[in-house]
C-alpha positions in Angstrom: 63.1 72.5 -145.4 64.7 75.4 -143.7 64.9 77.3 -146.7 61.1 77.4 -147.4 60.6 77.6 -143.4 62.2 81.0 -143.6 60.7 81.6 -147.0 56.7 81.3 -145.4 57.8 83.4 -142.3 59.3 86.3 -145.0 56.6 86.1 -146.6 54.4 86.2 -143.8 56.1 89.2 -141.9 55.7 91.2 -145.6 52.0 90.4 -145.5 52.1 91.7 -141.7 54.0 94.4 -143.0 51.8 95.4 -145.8 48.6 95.1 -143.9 49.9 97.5 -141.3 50.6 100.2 -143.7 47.4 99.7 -145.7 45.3 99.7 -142.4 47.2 102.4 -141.1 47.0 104.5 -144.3 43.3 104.3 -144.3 42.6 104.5 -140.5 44.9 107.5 -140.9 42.5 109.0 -143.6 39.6 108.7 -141.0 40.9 110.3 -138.5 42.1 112.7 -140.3 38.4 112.9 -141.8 37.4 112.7 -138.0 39.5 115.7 -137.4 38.1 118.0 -139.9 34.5 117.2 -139.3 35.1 117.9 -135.1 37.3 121.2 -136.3 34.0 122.3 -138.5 31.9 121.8 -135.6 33.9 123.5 -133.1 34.8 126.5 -135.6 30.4 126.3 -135.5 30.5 126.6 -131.2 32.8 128.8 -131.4 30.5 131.0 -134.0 27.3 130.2 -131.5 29.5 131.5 -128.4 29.9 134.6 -129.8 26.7 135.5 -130.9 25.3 134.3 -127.7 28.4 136.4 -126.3 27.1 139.7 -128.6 23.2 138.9 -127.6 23.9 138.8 -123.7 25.7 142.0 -123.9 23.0 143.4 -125.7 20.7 142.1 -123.1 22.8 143.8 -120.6 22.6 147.1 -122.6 18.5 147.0 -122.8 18.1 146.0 -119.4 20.4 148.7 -118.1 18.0 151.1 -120.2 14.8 149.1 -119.4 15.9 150.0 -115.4 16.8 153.9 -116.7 13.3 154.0 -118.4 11.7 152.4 -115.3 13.0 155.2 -112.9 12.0 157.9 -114.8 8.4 156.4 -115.6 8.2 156.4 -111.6 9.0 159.5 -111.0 6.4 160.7 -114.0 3.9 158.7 -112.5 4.9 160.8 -108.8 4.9 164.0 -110.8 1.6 163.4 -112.6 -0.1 162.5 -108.9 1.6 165.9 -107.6 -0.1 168.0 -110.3 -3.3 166.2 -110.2 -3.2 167.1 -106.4 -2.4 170.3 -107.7 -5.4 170.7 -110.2 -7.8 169.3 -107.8 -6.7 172.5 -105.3 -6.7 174.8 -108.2 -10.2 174.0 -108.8 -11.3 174.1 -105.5 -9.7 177.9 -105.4 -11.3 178.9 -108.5 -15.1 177.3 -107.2 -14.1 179.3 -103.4 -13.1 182.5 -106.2 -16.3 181.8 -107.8 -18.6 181.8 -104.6 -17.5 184.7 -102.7 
């Protein structure tokens, strides 16, 4: 009786054995699987963070030339109201030229 007593627990602590390195063999496959598929996605982040990175300086750049283009539309716009001032007195000259 003691013979097969220890024979059922031997056999039982190989099955125990075996099922823990079958289990962790394939858990360890889908983690690993797990791994890869959160390594893709980051490397795809990563990817997104730089051309988000790239586009917001860019955005920088044109709004930096958007605020350049601005000021010198202003002072256009001030010039343009200076020489229509201007032409507005040259005409009255000329019509004062022309009456006397």
């Amino acid at each position: 009786m003691d013979i097969n007593f220890i024979i059922v627990i031997s056999i039982a602590l190989l099955v125990i054995a075996i099922s823990y390195f079958v289990n962790r063999a394939h858990f360890t496959k889908k983690l690993n699987q797990q791994i890869n598929s959160i390594n893709t996605k980051l490397e795809k982040y990563r990817n997104l963070d730089e051309a988000i990175s790239r586009s917001l300086t860019e955005i920088n750049l044109v709004n930096e030339q958007l605020k350049i283009k601005t000021n010198e539309l202003t002072q256009l716009q001030a010039e343009t109201v200076e020489l229509k001032k201007l032409q507005k007195n040259e005409q009255n000259l000329y019509k004062s030229v022309q009456s006397h």
